[in-house]
Each structure stands twice: as C-alpha cells, then as structure tokens.
C-alpha positions in Angstrom: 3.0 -5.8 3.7 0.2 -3.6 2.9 1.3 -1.0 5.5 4.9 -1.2 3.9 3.0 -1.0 0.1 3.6 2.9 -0.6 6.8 3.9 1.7 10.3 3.4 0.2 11.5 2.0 3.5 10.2 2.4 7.0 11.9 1.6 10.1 10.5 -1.3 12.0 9.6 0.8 15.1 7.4 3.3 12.9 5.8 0.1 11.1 4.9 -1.4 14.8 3.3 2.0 15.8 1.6 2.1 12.6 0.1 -1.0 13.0 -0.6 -1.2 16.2 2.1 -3.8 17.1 5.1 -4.1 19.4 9.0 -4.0 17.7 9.4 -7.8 18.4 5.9 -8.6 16.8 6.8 -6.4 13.5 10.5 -8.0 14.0 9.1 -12.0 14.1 7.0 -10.8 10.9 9.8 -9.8 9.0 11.9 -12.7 9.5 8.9 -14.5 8.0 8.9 -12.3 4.8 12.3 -11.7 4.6 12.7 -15.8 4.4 9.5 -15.9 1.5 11.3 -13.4 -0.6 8.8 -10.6 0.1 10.6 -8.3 1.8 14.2 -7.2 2.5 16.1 -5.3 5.4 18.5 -2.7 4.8 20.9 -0.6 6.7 18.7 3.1 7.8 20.8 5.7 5.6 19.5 8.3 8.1 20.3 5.6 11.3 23.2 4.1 10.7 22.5 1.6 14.2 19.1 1.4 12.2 17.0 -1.0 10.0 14.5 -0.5 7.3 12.2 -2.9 5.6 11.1 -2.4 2.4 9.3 -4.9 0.1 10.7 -7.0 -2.7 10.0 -6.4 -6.0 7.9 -10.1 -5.8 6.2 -8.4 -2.3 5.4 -5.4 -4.4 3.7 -7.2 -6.9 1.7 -9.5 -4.8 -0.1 -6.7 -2.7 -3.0 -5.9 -5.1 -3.6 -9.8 -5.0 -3.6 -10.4 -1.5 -5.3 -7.5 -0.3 -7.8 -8.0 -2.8 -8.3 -11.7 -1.3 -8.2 -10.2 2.4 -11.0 -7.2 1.3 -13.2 -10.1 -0.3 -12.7 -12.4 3.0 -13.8 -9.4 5.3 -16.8 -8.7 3.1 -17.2 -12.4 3.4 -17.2 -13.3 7.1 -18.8 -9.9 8.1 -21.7 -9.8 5.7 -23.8 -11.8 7.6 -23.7 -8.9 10.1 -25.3 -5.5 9.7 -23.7 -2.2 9.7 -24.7 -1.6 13.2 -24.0 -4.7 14.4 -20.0 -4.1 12.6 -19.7 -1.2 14.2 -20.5 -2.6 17.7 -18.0 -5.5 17.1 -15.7 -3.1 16.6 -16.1 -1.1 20.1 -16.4 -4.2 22.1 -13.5 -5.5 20.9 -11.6 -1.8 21.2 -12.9 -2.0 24.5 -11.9 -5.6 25.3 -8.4 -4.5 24.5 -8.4 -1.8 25.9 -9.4 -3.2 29.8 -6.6 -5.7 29.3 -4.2 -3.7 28.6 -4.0 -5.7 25.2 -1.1 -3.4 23.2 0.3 -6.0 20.6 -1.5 -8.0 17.3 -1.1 -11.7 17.6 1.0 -12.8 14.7 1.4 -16.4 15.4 
C-alpha cells in the first residue's frame, strides 16, 4: 500500500517490478485489500485488456499509520544491531537471494 500511496493508479505489473515481486504475488495481495476495503481495481483507461489498483479513500488514510507502525518496528527489531552490522545483513541476504535465484517476496 505504501508503494501505491502517491500514484493515481498503477498497473499491477509496474507495482510487482517496483517492489520486487512477481504479477501473481502483487495479484494474491490485492485480492486481500481489495476484500478489507483498502484498495480497488479499475479498468486501465490507457489498457483497455488492463487493470489498475489504486487505494481507497480508507487505504489512503491509513498509510501514515501503518507505516509509521512498520518504521518504529524496523527501528525496533534492528536496534540491537549496529550500522555495520545492518548493512552486512543486508548483502548477505541480497546475496542469499540472489544464489537462489530468489525473484519473488513471500506474501503469505
């Protein structure tokens, strides 16, 4: 939802690539919001075989919330490491995916 915060309406396939995820992952996602209310497909003006998502007004309104509760979880969980020691995480597990061949986000 954060990804979709400042864009009118994206396609789902530009959303996956933004984030990193496959179509289906992005696709399993939305049904999720679409079913809370928090985000809505629509037909793709400049696609008409297209989607878009867009958020809800209620999705809009919730993003300052929850990504204030996901920054404070981060800070949380990671504090006990050191800068260094974040950035290191972060390459091994780049590199991790990477050697597997990992190209899609768990969403489930």
């Amino acid at each position: 939802m954060r990804a979709m915060y400042d864009e009118e309406a994206v396609a789902p396939s530009a959303l996956a690539e933004k984030m990193g995820m496959t179509k289906g992952a992005i696709s399993k996602l939305a049904d999720r919001l679409v079913e809370k209310g928090l985000v809505e497909r629509s037909s793709n003006p400049e696609d008409r075989r297209g989607l878009s998502l867009c958020l809800t007004p209620e999705g809009h309104r919730k993003i300052p919330r929850l990504a204030k509760l996901a920054d404070q979880n981060d800070a949380e969980n990671f504090a006990v490491l050191t800068t260094d020691e974040r950035e290191s995480l972060d390459r091994i597990l780049k590199a991790f995916a990477q050697r597997r061949g990992l190209k899609t986000t768990p969403v489930d």
